[in-house]
matplotlib code that plots the C-alpha trace (Angstrom):
import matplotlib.pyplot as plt

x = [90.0, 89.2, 87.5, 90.1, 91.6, 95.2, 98.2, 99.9, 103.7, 104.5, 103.6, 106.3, 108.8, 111.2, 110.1, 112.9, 111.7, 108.1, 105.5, 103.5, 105.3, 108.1, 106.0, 105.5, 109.1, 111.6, 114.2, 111.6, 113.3, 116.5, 119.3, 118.9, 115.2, 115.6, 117.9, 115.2, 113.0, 115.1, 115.8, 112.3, 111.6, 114.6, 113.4, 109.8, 111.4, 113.0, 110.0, 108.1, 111.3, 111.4, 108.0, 107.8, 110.9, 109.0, 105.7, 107.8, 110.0, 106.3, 105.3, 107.6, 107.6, 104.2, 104.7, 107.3, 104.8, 102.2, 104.9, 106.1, 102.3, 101.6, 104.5, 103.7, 100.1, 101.5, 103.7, 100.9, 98.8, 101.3, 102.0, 97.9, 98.2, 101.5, 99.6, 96.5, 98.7, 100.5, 97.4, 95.8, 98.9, 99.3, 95.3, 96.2, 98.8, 97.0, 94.2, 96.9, 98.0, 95.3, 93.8, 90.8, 92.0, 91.1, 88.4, 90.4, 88.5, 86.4, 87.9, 87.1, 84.9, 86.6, 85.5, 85.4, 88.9, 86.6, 85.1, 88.2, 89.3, 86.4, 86.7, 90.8, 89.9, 86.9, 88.0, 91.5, 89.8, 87.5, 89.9, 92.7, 89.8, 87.2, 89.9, 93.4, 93.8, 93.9, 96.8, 98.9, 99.6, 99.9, 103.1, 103.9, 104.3, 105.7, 108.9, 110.1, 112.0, 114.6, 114.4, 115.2, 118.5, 119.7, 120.2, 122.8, 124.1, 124.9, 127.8, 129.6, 129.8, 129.3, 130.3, 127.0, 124.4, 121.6, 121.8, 120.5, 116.6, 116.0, 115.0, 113.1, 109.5, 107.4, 109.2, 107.5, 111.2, 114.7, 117.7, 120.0, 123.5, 122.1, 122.4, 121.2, 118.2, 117.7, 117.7, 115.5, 113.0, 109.3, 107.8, 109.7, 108.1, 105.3, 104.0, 101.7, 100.4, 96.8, 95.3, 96.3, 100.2, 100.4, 98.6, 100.9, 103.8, 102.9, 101.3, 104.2, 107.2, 106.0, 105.5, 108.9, 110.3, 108.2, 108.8, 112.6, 112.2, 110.0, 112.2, 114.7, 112.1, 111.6, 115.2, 115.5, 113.0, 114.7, 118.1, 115.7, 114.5, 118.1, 119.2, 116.7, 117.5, 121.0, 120.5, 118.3, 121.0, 123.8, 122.0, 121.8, 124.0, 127.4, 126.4, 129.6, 128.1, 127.8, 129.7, 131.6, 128.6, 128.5, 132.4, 132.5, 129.8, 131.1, 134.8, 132.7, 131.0, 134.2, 136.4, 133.7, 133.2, 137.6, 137.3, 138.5, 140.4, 143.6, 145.6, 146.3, 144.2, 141.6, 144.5, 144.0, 140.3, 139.5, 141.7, 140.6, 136.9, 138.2, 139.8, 136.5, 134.7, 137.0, 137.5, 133.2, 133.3, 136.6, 134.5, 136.3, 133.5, 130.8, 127.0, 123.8, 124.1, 121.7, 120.3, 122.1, 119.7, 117.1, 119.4, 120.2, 117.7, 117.9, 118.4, 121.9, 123.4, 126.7, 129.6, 132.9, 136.1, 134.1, 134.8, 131.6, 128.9, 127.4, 123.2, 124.5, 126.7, 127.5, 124.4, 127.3, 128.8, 125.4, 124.6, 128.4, 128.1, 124.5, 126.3, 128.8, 126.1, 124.0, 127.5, 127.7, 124.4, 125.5, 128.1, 126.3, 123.5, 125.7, 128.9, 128.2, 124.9, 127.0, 129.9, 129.1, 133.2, 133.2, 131.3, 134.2, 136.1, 133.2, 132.2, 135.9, 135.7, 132.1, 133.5, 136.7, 134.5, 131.7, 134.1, 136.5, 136.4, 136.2, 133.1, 131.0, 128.6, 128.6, 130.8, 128.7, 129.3, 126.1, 126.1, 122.2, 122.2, 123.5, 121.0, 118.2, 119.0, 119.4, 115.8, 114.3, 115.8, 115.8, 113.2, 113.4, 116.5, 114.6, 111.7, 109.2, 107.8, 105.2, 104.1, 105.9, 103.1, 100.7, 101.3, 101.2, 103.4, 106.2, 105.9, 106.3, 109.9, 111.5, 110.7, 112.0, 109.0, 110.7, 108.6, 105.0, 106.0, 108.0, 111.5, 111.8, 112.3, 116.3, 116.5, 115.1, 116.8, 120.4, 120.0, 118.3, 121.7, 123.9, 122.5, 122.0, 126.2, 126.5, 124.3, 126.7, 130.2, 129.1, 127.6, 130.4, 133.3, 135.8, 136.8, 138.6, 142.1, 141.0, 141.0, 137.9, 134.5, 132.3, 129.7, 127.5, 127.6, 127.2, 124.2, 122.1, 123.4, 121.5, 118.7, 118.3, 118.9, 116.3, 113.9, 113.8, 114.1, 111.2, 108.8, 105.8, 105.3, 102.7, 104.7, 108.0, 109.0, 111.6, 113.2, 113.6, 115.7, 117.7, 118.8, 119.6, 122.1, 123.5, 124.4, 125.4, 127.7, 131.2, 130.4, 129.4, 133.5, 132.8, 129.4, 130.7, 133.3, 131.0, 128.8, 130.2, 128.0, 125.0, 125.9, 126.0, 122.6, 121.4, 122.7, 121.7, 117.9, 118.6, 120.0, 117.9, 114.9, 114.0, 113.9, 111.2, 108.7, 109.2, 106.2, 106.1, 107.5, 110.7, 113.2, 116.0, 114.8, 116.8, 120.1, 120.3, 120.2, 122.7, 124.8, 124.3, 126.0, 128.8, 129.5, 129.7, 132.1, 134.3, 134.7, 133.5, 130.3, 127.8, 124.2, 122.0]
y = [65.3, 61.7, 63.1, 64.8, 63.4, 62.2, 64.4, 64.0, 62.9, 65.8, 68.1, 66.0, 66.1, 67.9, 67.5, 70.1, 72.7, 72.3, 74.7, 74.5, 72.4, 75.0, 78.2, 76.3, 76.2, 77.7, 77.7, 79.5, 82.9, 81.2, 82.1, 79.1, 79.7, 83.1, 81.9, 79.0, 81.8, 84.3, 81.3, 80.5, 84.4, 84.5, 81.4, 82.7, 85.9, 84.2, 82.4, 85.6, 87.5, 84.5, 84.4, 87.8, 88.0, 85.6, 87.2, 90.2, 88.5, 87.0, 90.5, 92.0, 89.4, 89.8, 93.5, 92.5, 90.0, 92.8, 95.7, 93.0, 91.8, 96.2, 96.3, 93.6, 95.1, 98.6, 96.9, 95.1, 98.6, 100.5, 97.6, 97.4, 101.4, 101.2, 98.4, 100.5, 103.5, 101.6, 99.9, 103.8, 105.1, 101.9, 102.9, 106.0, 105.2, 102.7, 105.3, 108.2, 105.9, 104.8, 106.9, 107.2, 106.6, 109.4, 108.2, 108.2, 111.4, 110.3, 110.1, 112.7, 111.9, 110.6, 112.8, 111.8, 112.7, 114.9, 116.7, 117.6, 118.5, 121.0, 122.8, 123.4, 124.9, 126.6, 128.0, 129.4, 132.8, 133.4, 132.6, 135.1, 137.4, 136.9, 136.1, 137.8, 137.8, 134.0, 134.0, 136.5, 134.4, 131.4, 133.0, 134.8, 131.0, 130.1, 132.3, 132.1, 128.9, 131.4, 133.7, 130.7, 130.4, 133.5, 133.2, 130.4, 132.5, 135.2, 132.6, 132.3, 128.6, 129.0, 125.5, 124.7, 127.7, 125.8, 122.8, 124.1, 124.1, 121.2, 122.1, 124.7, 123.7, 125.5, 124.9, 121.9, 121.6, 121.8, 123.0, 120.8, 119.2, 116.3, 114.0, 115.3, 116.4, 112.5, 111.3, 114.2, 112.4, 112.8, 113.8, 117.4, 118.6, 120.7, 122.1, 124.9, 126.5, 124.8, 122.1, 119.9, 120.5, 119.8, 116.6, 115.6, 115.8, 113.6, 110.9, 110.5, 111.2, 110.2, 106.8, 106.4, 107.5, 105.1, 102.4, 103.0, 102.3, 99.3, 98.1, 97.7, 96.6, 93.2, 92.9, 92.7, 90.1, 88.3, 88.3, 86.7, 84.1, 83.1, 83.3, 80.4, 78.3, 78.1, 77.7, 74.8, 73.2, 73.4, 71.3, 68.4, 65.7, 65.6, 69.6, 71.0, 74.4, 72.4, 73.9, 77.1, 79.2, 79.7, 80.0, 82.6, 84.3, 85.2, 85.7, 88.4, 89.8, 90.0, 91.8, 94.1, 94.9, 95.6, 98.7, 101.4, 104.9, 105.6, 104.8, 101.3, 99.8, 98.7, 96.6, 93.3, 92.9, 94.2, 91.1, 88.3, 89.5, 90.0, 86.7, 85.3, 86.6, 85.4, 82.1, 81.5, 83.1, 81.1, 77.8, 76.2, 75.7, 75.0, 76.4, 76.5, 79.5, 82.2, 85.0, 88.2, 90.3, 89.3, 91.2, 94.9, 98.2, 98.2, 95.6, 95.3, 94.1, 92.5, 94.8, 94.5, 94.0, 93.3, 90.0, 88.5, 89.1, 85.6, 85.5, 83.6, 84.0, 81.6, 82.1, 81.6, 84.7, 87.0, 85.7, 86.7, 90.3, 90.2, 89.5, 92.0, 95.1, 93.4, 94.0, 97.7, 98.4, 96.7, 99.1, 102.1, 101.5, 100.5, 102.4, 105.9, 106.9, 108.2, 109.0, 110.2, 110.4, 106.7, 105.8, 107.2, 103.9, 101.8, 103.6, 104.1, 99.9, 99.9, 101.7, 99.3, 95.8, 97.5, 99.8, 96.1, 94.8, 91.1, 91.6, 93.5, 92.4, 93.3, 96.3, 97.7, 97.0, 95.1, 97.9, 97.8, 95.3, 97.4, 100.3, 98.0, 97.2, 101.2, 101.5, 99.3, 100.6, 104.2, 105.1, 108.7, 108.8, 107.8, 110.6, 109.0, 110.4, 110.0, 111.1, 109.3, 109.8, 107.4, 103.7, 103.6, 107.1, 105.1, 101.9, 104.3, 106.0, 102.6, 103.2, 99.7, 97.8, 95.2, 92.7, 94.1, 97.3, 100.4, 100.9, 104.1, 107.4, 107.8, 104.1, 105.2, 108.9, 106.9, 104.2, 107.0, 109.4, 106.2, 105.3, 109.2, 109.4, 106.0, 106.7, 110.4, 108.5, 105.8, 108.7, 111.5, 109.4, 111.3, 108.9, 111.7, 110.7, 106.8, 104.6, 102.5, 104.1, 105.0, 102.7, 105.4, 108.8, 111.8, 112.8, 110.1, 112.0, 115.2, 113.1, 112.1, 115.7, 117.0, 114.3, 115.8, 119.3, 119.6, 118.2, 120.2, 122.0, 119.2, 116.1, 116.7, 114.8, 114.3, 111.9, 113.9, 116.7, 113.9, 112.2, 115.5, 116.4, 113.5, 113.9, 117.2, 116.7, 116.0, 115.9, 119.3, 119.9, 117.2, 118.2, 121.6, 120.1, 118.1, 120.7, 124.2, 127.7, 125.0, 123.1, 126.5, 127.6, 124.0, 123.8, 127.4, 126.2, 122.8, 124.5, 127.9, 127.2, 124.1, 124.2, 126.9, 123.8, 121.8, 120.9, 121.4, 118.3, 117.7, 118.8, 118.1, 120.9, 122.9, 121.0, 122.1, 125.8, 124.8, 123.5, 126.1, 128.2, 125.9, 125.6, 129.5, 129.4, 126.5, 127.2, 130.5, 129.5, 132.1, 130.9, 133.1]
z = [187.3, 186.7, 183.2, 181.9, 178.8, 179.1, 178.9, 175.2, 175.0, 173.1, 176.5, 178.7, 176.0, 177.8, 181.5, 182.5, 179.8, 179.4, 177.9, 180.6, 183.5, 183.4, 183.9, 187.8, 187.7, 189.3, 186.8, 184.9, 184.8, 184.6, 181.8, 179.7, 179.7, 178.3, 175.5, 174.5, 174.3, 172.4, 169.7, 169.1, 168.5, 166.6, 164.7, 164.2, 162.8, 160.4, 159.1, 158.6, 156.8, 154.6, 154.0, 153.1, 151.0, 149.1, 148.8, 147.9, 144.9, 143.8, 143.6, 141.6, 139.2, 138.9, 138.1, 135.5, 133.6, 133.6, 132.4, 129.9, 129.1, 128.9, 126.3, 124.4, 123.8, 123.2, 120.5, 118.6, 118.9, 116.9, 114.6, 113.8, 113.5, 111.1, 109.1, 108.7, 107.8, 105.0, 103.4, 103.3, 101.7, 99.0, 98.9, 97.6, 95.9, 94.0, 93.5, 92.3, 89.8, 88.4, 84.9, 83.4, 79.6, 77.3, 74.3, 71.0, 68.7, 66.3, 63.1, 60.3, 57.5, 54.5, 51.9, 48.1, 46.0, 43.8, 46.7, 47.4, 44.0, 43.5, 46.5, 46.3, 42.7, 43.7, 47.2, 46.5, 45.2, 47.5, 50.7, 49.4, 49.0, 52.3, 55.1, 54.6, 58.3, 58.0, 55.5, 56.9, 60.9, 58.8, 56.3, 60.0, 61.4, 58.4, 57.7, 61.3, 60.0, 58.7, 61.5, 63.4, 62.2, 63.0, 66.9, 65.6, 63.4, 66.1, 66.8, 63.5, 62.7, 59.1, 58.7, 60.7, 60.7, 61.5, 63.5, 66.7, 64.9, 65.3, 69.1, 68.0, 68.7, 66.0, 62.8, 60.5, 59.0, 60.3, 58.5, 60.4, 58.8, 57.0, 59.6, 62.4, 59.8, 58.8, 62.7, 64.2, 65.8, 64.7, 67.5, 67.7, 64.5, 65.0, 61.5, 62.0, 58.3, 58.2, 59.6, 56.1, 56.3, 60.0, 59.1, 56.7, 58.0, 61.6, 60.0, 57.4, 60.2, 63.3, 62.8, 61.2, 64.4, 66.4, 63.6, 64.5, 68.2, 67.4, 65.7, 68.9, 70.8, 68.2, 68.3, 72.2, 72.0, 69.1, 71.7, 74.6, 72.4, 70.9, 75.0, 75.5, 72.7, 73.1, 77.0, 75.9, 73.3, 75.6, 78.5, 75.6, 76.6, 74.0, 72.8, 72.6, 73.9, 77.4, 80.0, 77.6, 77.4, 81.0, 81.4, 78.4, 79.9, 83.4, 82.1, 80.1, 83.0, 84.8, 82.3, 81.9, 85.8, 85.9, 83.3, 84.9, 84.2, 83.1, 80.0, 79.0, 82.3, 80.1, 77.5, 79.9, 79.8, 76.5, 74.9, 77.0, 75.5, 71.9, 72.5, 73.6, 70.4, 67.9, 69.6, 68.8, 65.7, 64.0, 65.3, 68.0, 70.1, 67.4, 67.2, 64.7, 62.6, 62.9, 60.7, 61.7, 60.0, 63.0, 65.2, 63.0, 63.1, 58.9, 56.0, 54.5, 51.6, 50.9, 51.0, 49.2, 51.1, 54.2, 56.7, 57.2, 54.4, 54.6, 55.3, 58.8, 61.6, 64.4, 67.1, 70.7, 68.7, 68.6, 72.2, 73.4, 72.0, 73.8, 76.6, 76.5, 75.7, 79.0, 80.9, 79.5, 80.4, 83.7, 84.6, 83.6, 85.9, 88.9, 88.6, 86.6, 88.3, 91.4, 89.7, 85.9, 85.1, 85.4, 81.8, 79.8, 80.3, 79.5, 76.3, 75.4, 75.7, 73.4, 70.4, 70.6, 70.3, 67.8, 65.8, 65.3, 61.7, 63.3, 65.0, 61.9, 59.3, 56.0, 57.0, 59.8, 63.4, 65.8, 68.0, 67.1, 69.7, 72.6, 71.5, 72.0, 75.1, 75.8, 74.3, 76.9, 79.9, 78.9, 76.5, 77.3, 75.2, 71.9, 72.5, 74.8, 77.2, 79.9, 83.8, 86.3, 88.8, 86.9, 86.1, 82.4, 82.2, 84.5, 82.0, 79.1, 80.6, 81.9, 85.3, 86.4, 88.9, 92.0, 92.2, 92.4, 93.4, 91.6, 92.7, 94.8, 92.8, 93.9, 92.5, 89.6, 89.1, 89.7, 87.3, 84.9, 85.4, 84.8, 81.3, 80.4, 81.0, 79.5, 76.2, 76.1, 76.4, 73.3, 71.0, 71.4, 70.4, 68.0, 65.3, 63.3, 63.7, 63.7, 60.8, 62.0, 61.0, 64.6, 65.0, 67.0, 65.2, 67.1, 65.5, 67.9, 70.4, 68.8, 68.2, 71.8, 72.8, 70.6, 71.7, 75.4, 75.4, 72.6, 74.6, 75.2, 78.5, 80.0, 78.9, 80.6, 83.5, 86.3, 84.2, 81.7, 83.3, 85.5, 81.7, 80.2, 83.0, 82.9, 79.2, 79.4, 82.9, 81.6, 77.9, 77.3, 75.9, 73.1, 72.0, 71.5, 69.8, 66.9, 66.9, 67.6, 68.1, 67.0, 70.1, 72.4, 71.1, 72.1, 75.7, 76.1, 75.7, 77.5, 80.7, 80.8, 78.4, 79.2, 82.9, 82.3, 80.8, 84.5, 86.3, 90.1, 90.9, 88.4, 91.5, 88.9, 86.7, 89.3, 88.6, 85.1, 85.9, 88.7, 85.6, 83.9, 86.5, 87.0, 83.5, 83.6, 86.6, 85.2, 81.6, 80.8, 78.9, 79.6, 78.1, 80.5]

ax = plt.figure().add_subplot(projection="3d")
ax.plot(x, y, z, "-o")
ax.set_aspect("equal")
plt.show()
């Protein structure tokens, strides 16, 4: 085949093993040839195992990206459904909370003083005559201020007959001991002959009240601003306040945080902060003098005998016993919510600093300052009230906000039970057998009492109950103590009257009947 191309080298490569010169072969059925063979299989089979194994790890990585890619997707769907979930229910929130304000009534006509003359000395006759039936439901409202004595009296006490009417709801005028008379707040009083006394009597007493807790509002803000000023002074370079104000202040904080139970455990910490007071009162680390009357709920005049009566007291003393009421307001909120028992220690410690000559003025202790701090956090104790669904109702009971939002409602009913037990363990102290006078009588403590369970039937709130029980838990033994059968009549309507007046969602109403019971079991008080 003289056309033929040329054979290639690679065909006589092996002349004795040839692809196609050994099928002419002899030796092609030969053993050697059958092993070449089998290793070339064998070496082909190979190829296509590894090959495969390949295309079947590809494979499954492929199906773990896509499983992983399927996840990932599946995540981000629920996260877009969770995040349309929370903006409805912050949408309804928002919407829940928001209130259409009530217009203000118009204001009645101001009628001339001899308009009014004439018909009072023209009108007298003829209403005694025309409209008997008006007269006789008002003197039937009238007298049961009496009659309302008489369930106290059931008990004895005729040392004090009548000082569970102040939380009587009808009566204009309570016949209270003197004091808890004088610090009944306003609100309570409900006068009901005619339109003209119940008029009187709210626009003469409720804003006294209100005037009252004012009052501790302006000074909380009059302790901020002296907070900045001397926080200012003592970053001057040479002020000698440099430096100690910060020391005293967290050797205060920690004293306060060790109070605990038990006799004498309290000795340690309650000198190092009496040593703390007197050393920036006696002027060894100097500071501007400061008008104490900024800081008190009433005006007060010199006293004779007393240790400080000057206009002035050093301002690193005011802001230390700031300090010191922040820490006991503090400790209440953190420790006694939980565990009521715990604010006995901590008011035991309050009525030793305030009740101390050394830290008075003009004979009265500056416990005004710790109150005004208790007003702020806990106005239900000083007869507000408002509905802890809304916005403006939350402001009005201290319901405390983090950040933008409101703190949840257990937040809220702990730090509520703490200050409750707190404000009960300052305002039951028995000063009997002391020589000091109590800076916090225990008719606040009726005042307080009386502020909550006379609230109307659609003005209680959760907060309310949660406050009350908190007052009541553990201190019940004192208040009957102050107060006697007075005080039995009282709890009786705070743990079985009261709860009546709960809306549907005050789930602490509950607890006080649940008091009520374990009182029973306990102690033997039966108030059902």
């Amino acid at each position: 085949m003289t056309r033929s191309s040329p054979l290639r080298r690679s065909q006589f490569s092996s002349p004795d093993r040839g692809n196609r010169s050994s099928f002419l072969f002899d030796e092609r059925n030969t053993e050697l040839s059958h092993r070449d063979a089998l290793a070339a299989a064998q070496a082909e089979h190979d190829r296509i195992r590894e090959a495969a194994l390949r295309v079947y790890e590809l494979h499954e990585l492929k199906e773990v990206h896509q499983r992983i890619l399927d996840q990932e997707r599946r995540e981000q769907e629920r996260l877009k459904a969770e995040a349309e979930v929370a903006a409805e229910e912050k949408r309804l929130q928002e919407l829940r909370a928001k209130t259409i304000p009530k217009p203000a009534p118009p204001p009645p006509a101001p009628e001339p003083p001899k308009q009014v003359e004439k018909s009072q000395l023209e009108k007298p006759a003829s209403l005694e005559a025309k409209k008997p039936a008006e007269a006789t439901p008002a003197q039937a409202k009238a007298t049961p201020q009496p009659a309302a004595a008489q369930p106290n009296g059931i008990f004895g006490g005729p040392a004090k007959p009548a000082v569970g009417n102040p939380f009587g709801a009808p009566p204009a005028t309570t016949t209270a001991p003197p004091k808890a008379a004088d610090t009944t707040p306003a609100p309570q009083s409900k006068p009901v002959v005619g339109q003209q006394a119940s008029r009187q009597p709210q626009s003469q007493a409720r804003p006294a009240a209100h005037v009252e807790a004012d009052r501790y509002v302006q000074i909380h803000q009059e302790l901020k601003k002296l907070r900045k000023d001397l926080i200012a002074q003592s970053k001057v370079p040479g002020s000698p306040l440099k430096g100690k104000m910060g020391t005293f202040r967290r050797e205060i904080r920690v004293a306060i945080g060790q109070l605990t139970g038990g006799k004498g455990a309290n000795a340690q910490p309650t000198s190092k902060i009496m040593g703390i007071l007197r050393e920036s009162l006696g002027g060894q680390v100097p500071s501007p003098p400061i008008q104490v009357s900024r800081f008190v709920l009433e005006p007060r005049e010199p006293v004779e005998g007393a240790t400080y009566n000057d206009e002035n007291l050093p301002a690193l003393f005011i802001y230390l016993i700031n300090i010191c009421a922040k820490g006991v307001i503090s400790q209440f909120i953190n420790e006694c919510g939980p565990n009521p028992k715990a604010a006995d220690p901590i008011g035991v410690f309050t009525a030793q600093i305030f009740s101390h000559k050394d830290f008075q003025w003009r004979g009265k202790s500056l416990i005004d300052i710790l109150i005004a701090k208790f007003r702020v956090v806990c106005p239900v104790l000083f007869g507000f009230r408002g509905n802890d669904k809304t916005e403006r109702g939350r402001m009005a009971i201290g319901w405390r906000k983090d950040g933008p939002s409101w703190i949840t409602e257990q937040s809220h009913n702990d730090r509520m039970a703490g200050l409750g037990a707190g404000f009960a363990s300052i305002s039951l102290r028995d000063f009997s057998k002391a020589s000091k006078a109590n800076p916090y009588p225990p008719t606040h403590y009726w005042k307080a009492f009386a502020g909550i369970v006379n609230s109307p039937p659609n003005e209680t709130s959760n907060t309310q109950y949660v406050v009350l029980r908190s007052m009541i838990d553990g201190h019940e033994q004192r208040f009957l103590n102050f107060y006697g059968n007075a005080a039995v009549a009282a709890l009786r309507l705070a743990l079985v009257e009261f709860p009546k007046k709960a809306p549907q969602n005050a789930s602490a109403a509950g607890s006080l009947l649940a008091l009520a019971e374990v009182l029973k079991t306990e102690s033997g008080l039966v108030l059902a």
